[in-house]
C-alpha positions as CSV (number, residue, x, y, z in Angstrom):
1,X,97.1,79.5,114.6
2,X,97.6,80.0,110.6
3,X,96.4,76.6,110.5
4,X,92.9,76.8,112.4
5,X,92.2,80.1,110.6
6,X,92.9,78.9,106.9
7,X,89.6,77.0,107.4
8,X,87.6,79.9,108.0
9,X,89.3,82.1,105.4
10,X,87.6,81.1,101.9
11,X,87.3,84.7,100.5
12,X,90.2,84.0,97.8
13,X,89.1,80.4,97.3
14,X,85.5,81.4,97.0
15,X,85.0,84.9,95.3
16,X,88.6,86.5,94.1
17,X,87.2,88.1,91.2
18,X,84.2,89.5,93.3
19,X,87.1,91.2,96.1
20,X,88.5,92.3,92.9
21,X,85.5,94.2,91.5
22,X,85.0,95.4,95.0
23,X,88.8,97.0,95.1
24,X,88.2,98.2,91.3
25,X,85.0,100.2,92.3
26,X,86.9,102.6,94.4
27,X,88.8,104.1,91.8
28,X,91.7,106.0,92.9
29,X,95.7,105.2,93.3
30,X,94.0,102.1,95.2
31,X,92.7,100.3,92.1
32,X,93.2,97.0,91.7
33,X,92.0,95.0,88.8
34,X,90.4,91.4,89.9
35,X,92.5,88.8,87.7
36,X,91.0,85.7,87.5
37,X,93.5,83.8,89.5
38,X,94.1,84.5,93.3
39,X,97.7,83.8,93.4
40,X,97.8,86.6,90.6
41,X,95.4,89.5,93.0
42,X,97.6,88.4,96.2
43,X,100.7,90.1,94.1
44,X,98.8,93.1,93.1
45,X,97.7,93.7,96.6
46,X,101.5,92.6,97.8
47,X,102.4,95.2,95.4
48,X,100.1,97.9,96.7
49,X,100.0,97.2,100.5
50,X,103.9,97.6,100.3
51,X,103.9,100.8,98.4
52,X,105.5,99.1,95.8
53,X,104.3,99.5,91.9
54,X,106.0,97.0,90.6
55,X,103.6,94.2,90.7
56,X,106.0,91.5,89.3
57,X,109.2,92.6,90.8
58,X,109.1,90.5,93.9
59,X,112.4,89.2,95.2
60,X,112.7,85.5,94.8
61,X,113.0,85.3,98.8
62,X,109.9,87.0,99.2
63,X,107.8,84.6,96.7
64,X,105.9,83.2,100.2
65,X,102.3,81.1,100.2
66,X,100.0,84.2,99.9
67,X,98.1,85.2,103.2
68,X,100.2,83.6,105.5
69,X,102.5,85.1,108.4
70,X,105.5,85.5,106.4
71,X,103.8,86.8,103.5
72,X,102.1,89.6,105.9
73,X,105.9,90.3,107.6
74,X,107.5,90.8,103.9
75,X,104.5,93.3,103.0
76,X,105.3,95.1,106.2
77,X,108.9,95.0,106.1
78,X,108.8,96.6,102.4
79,X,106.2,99.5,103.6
80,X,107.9,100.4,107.0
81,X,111.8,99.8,105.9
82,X,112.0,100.2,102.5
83,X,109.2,102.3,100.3
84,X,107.4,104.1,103.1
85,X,110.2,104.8,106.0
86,X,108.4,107.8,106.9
87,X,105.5,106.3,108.4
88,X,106.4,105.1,111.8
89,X,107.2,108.3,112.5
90,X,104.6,110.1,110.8
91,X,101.7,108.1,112.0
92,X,103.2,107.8,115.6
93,X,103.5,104.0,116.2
94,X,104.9,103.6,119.4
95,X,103.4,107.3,120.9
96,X,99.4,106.0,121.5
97,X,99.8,103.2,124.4
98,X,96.8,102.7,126.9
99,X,94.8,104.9,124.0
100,X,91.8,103.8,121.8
101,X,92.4,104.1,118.0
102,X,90.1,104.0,115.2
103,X,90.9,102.5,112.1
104,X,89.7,103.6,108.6
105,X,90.7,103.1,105.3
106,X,92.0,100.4,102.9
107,X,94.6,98.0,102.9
108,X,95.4,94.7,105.1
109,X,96.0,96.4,108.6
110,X,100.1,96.8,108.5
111,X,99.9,100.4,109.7
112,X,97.1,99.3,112.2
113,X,98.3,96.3,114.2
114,X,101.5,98.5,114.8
115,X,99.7,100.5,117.5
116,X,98.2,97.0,119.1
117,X,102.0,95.9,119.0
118,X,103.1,99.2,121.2
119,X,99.7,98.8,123.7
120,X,96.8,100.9,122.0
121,X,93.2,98.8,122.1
122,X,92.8,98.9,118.0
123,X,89.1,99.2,116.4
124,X,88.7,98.3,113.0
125,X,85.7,99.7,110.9
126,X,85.2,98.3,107.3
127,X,82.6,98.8,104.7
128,X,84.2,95.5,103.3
129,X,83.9,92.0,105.3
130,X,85.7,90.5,102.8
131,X,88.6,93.5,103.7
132,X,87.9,92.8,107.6
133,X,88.9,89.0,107.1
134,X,91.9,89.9,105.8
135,X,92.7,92.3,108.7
136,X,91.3,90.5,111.4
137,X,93.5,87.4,110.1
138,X,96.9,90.0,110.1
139,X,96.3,90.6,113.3
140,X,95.3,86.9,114.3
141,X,98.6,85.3,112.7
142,X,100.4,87.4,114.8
143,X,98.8,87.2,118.4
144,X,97.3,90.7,118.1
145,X,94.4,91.5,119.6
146,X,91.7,94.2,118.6
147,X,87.9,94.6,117.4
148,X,87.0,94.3,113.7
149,X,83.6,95.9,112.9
150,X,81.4,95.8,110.0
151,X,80.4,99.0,109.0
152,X,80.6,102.1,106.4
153,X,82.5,105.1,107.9
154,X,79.3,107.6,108.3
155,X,77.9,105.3,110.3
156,X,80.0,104.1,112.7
157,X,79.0,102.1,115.6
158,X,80.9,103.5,118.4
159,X,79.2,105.8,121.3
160,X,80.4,109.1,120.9
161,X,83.6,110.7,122.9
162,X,85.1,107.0,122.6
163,X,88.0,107.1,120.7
164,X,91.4,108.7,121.6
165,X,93.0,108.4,118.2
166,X,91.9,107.9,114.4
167,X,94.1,106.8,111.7
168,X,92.5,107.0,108.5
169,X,94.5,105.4,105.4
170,X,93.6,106.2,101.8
171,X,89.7,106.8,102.8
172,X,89.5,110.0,102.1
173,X,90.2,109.8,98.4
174,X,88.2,106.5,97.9
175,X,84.8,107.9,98.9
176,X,82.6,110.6,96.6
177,X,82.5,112.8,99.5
178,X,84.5,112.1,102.6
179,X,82.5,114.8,104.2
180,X,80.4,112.7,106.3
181,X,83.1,110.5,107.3
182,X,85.0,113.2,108.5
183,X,81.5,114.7,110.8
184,X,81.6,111.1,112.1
185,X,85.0,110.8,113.3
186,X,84.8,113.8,115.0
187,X,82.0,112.9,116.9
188,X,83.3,109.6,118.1
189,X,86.3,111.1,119.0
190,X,87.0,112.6,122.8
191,X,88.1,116.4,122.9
192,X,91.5,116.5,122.5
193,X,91.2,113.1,120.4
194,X,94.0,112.8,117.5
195,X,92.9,112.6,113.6
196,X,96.1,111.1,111.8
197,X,94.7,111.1,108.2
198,X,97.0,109.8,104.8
199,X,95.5,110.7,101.3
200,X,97.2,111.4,97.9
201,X,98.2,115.1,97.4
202,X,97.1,117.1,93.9
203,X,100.6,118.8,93.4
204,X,102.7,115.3,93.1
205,X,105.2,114.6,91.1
206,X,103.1,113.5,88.5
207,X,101.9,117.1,88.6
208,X,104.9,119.0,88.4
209,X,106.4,116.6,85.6
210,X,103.5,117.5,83.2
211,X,103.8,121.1,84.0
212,X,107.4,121.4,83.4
213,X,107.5,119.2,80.3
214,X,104.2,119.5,78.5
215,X,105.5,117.8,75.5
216,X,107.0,114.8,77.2
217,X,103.1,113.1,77.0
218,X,102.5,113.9,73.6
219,X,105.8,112.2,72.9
220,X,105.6,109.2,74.9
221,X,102.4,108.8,74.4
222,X,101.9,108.7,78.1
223,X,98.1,107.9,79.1
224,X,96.8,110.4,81.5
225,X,96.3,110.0,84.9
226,X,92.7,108.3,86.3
227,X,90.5,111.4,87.7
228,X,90.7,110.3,91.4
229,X,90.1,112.4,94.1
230,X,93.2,114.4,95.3
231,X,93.9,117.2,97.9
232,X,96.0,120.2,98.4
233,X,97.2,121.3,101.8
234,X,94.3,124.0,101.7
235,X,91.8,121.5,101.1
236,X,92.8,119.3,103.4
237,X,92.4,121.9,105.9
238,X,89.1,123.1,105.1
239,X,87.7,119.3,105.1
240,X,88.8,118.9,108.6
241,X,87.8,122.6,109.5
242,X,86.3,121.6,113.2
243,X,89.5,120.6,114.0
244,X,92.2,122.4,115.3
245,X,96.3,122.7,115.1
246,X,96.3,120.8,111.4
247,X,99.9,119.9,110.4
248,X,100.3,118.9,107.1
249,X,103.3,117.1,105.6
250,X,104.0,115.8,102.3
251,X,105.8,112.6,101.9
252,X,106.5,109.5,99.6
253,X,108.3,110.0,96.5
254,X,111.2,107.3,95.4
255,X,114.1,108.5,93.2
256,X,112.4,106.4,90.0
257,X,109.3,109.0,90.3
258,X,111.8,111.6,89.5
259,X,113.6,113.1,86.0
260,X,116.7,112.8,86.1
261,X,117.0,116.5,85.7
262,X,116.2,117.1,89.4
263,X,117.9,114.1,90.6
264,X,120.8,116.7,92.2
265,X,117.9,117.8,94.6
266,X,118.0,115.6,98.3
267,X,115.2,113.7,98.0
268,X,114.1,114.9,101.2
269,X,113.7,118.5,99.6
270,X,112.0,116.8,96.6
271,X,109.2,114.9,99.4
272,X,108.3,117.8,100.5
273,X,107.7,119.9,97.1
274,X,106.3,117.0,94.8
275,X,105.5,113.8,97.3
276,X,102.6,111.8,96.3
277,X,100.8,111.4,99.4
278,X,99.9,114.3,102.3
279,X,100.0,113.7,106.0
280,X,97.3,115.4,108.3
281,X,97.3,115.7,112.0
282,X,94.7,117.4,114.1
283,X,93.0,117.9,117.6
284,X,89.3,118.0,118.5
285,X,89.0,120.8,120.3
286,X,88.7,120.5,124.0
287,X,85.8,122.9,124.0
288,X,84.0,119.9,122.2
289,X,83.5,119.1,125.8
290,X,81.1,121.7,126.7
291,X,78.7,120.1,123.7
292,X,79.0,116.5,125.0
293,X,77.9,117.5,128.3
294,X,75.1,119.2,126.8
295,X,74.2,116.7,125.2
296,X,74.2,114.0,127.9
């Protein structure tokens, strides 16, 4: 399979530094700068699909032909067992058989094909087809099936009341207003559909650091942070206010990302207080029902 699909696959041969503008434009804890060379943007998105900063820290083991299976395994292996081990849980892998999800954000797909591994029929929605060539072949390499479509996320092309669940990965913050991506995942999904929604939180540790020692980026000469879009709990809330029973949790934070002053504190404590990303899940009301019928 790698093999018949290289042929098809000329986006890093053809336009690397184009896919990198494209990245770049979003802005956000998702930028990535388009380097000239391809073997040089496959590390920084390595880097950033695994959760992983550190752009030239690769283990010699894991120094694979870019875009092929194993490459795709090591990024997944880093995210799910080693930077990110909150997410299978979080984001429900293995609870969605038989279901139709949604899928909405950046990335290459990792969190994505994991449903199509446990049984759910996976849709893919991308603004980007260069993106969608990259997921659609992550899915491909590894006998996945699911449906990759080319479109922006306010304007979906799915009937409405068609989706059961919609994972949305680093979308939120990527757009100037996620507003109308949010009204149009509600309407595609049924009542009682599931929004599983991953963005970066305001109060990280980033946050607290410069609070608690002001003077620390005065004498470091730290560079502030790029004004991205970032959400508190309350926010998050009011964005997806036609939903219902919102659960927020805030995860991700590696001991690195902390002073060593509160390096006593169980990391799970500290996730929760200063994690950099926030985790939101929430109904569509079952009363949605009443309007859909109306409607029809």
């Amino acid at each position: 399979m790698d093999g018949s699909y290289l042929g098809n696959l000329r986006i890093w041969q053809d336009s690397p530094r184009y896919v990198g503008q494209e990245l770049a434009a979003r802005g956000g804890s998702s930028t990535l700068a388009g380097p000239h060379k391809p073997s040089e943007f496959a590390d920084r998105l390595y880097a950033w699909e695994a959760m992983n900063p550190q752009v030239g820290g690769l283990e010699k083991n894991e120094a694979t032909e870019p875009y092929t299976l194993q490459w795709f395994l090591n990024i997944e292996n880093q995210r799910h067992s080693r930077h990110a081990r909150w997410i299978p849980r979080l984001l429900e892998f293995a609870k969605h058989s038989g279901e139709t999800l949604l899928g909405l954000g950046s990335g290459l797909g990792t969190d994505w094909l994991q449903y199509a591994r446990h049984g759910a029929q996976v849709v893919v929605c991308s603004p980007s087809i260069h993106q969608l060539a990259l997921i659609r072949r992550n899915f491909e390499l590894r006998g996945l099936q699911g449906r990759f479509c080319h479109a922006p996320p306010m304007h979906l092309p799915l009937g409405t009341a068609t989706i059961d669940v919609a994972c949305i990965s680093g979308l939120l913050h990527e757009v100037a207003d996620p507003l109308p991506a949010v009204n149009e995942i509600y309407r595609v999904l049924k009542p009682g559909g599931k929004v599983l929604a991953v963005t970066s939180a305001r109060f990280d540790v980033d946050f607290w650091y410069h609070l608690c020692f002001p003077w620390q980026a005065w004498l470091l000469r730290k560079k502030a942070k790029p004004d991205t879009v970032q959400f508190t709990a309350r926010g998050l809330r009011r964005l997806f206010g036609q939903f219902v029973e919102h659960r927020i949790h805030k995860r991700h934070l590696s001991r690195s990302d902390v002073p060593h002053i509160w390096r006593w504190v169980p990391r799970s404590v500290l996730e929760r207080i200063c994690g950099k990303v926030l985790v939101l899940k929430a109904f569509k009301p079952l009363s949605a029902a009443i309007a859909v019928q109306a409607a029809a």
